[in-house]
C-alpha positions, -999 to 999 in steps of 0.1 A, spaced: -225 -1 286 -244 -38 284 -254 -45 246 -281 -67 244 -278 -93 212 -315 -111 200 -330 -121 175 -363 -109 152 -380 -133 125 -412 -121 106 -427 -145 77 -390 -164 79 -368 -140 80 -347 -136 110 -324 -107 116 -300 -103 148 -304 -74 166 -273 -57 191 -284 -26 207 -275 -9 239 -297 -24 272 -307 14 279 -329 18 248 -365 18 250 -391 -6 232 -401 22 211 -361 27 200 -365 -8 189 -399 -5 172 -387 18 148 -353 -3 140 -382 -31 131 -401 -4 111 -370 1 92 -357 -32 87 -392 -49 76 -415 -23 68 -438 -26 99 -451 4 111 -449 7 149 -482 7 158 -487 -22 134 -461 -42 154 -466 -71 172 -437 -90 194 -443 -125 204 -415 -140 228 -439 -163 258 -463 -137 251 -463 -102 238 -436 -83 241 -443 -45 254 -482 -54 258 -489 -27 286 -495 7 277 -461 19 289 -445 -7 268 -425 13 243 -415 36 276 -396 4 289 -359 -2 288 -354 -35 261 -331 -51 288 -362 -53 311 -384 -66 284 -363 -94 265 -336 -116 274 -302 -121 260 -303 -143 230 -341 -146 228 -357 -154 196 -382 -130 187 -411 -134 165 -426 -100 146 -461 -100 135 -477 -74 113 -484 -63 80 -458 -43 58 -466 -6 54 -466 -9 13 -491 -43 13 -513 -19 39 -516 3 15 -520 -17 -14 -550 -31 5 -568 3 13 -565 11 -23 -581 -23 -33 -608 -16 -13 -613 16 -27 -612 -1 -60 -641 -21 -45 -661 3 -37 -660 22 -69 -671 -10 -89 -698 -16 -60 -713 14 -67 -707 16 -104 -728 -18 -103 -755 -4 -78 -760 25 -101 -760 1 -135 -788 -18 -114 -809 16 -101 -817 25 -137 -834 -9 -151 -856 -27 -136 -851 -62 -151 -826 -76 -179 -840 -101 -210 -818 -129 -203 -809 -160 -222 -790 -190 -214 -760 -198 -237 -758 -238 -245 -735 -247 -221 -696 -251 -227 -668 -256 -198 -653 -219 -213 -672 -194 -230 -703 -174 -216 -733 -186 -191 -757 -166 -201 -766 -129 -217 -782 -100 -206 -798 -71 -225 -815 -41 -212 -854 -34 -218 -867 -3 -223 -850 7 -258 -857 -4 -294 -839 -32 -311 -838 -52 -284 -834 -81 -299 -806 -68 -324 -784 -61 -289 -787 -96 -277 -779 -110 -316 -749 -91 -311 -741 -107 -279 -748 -140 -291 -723 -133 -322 -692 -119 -298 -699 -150 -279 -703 -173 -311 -676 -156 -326 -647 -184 -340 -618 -158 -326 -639 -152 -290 -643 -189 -289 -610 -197 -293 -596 -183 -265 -619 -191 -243 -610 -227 -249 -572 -221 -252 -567 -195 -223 -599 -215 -202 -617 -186 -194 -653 -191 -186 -679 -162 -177 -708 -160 -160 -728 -132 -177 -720 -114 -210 -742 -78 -202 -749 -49 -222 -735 -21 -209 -764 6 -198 -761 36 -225 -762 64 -187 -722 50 -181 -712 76 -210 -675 73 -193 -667 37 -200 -670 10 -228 -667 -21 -204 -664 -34 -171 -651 -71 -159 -661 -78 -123 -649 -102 -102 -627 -122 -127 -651 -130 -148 -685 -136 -129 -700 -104 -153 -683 -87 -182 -705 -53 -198 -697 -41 -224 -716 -10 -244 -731 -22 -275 -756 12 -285 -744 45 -301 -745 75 -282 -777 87 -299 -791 56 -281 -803 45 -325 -773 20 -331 -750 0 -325 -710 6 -323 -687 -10 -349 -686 -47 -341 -650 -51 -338 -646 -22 -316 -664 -42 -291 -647 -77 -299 -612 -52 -294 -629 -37 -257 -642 -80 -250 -603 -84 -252 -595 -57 -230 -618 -72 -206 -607 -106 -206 -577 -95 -204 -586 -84 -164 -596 -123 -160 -554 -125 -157 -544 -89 -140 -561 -65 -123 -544 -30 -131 -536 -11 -165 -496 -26 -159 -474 -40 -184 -482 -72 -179 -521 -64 -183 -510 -50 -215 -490 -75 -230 -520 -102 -218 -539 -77 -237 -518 -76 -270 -518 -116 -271 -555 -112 -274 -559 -93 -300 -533 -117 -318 -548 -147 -312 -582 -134 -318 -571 -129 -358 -549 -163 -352 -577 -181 -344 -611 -171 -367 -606 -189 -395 -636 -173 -409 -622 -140 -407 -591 -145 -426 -580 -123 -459 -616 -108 -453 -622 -67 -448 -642 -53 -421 -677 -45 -437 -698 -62 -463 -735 -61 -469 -759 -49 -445 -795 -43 -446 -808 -6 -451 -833 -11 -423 -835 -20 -389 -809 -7 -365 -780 14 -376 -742 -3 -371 -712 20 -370 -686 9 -389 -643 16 -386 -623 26 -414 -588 13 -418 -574 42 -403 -598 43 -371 -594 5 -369 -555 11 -369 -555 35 -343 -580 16 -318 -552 4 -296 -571 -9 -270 -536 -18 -243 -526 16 -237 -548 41 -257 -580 51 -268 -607 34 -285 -630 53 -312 -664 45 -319 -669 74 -340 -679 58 -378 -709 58 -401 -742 43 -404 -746 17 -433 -777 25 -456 -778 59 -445 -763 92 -434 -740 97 -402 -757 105 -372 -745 143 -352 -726 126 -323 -724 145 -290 -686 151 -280 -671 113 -278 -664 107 -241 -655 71 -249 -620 79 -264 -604 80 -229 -624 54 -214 -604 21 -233 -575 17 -203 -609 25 -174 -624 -9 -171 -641 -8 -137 -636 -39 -118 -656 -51 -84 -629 -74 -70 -647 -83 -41 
């Protein structure tokens, strides 16, 4: 019995191979498969040309196909990074068309430029159609303007394109950071489409979403980026410190939800829910429809495209 010794490299990793002359290409493929993670069909064998090119390739005997001592080169793309890519572009899709149905239900945004910085945000965008319109992009402005936000925009050098309010019709989601950075929503209004949510519930879902300028999935290392956030955002609003959420607000004009300690406690924002449930300042709490946001902190839609 003749053994055959070669050799296989793929991305710089060579591997000697001894097998018995007799085997087919196909025995070898899956050897390959095995040893890097190539799927057969994904295979490619370079050696003055491609190895096992015709269709009765992997029928053919390996001593009739490569020399003794040859130095083979294997091209193709592991099984798991195959995978990993099909589920990125299914990742795409989804924030394509949770973007082409934000875009089917308004017809044009009220924009306005930010003065311009190297980090922070470009410019705003608020929906028309509802009341307080002007309220939504104050609030905008004051997450942008805010001395914690600002902060780590300059320290971690994070600059975005458009800061958007989040159309009320995505009940299922509080935010949404596409491509890195080039738009970040977030949902600004109440559920009884009146108000506004709690301000620092949506400073807490701006850090979940800049937290997907760094990583892409809901991982551990998403969630620590996540928890150095929130840090820093305390660490750095010096305008902020030894005060308590709240103070004086006006008994008319739009109606802003506020946390309690124990709601604020519990809004963990890396790993669990976020509430927006509260009251309304200068008046009586509104009948809220069954919260769908509680689930919806860790469900950022991204369009990484």
């Amino acid at each position: 019995m003749s053994v055959l010794v070669f050799s296989v490299s793929h991305r710089g990793n060579a591997v000697q191979f001894s097998v018995d002359g007799t085997q087919t290409l196909g025995d070898l493929r899956q050897r390959l498969a095995q040893q890097f993670g190539v799927a057969p069909k994904q295979q490619r064998l370079l050696l003055k040309g491609e190895v096992g090119a015709s269709p009765a390739g992997d029928s053919m005997p390996i001593s009739s196909l490569i020399p003794a001592n040859s130095r083979i080169v294997l091209i193709g793309t592991p099984a798991a990074e195959l995978a990993a890519y099909l589920k990125g572009n299914e990742r795409r899709e989804e924030g394509r068309s949770n973007y082409e149905k934000y875009r089917a239900t308004t017809v044009s945004q009220t924009r306005e430029p930010m003065e311009y910085s190297e980090y922070g945000f470009l410019k705003f965008e608020t929906l028309p159609g509802l009341v307080h319109q002007a309220s939504a992009l104050a609030m905008l402005r004051r997450l942008a303007r805010d001395e914690g936000v600002r902060g780590i925009m300059r320290k971690r050098q994070y600059s975005v394109g458009v800061l958007r309010e989040l159309h009320p019709n995505e009940r299922t989601i509080l935010g949404y950071n596409r491509n890195r950075g080039q738009v970040i929503a977030l949902r600004l209004r109440t559920d009884d489409l009146e108000g506004f949510r709690d301000f620092d519930d949506v400073r807490k879902v701006l850090m979940h979403e800049l937290a997907h300028m760094v990583w892409d999935e809901h991982d551990e290392r998403f969630h620590k980026l996540n928890r150095e956030l929130c840090q820093e955002l305390d660490e750095l609003d010096w305008t902020r410190r030894g005060q308590t959420v709240g103070g004086g607000a006006p008994s008319s004009g739009p109606r802003f939800q506020q946390s309690t300690v124990e709601e604020a406690a519990s809004a963990h924002i890396d790993g669990g829910a976020l509430t927006s449930k509260g009251f309304v300042l200068g008046g009586t709490a509104p009948q809220l429809p069954p919260d769908n946001d509680t689930a919806a902190g860790q469900q950022s839609r991204r369009d990484l495209a």
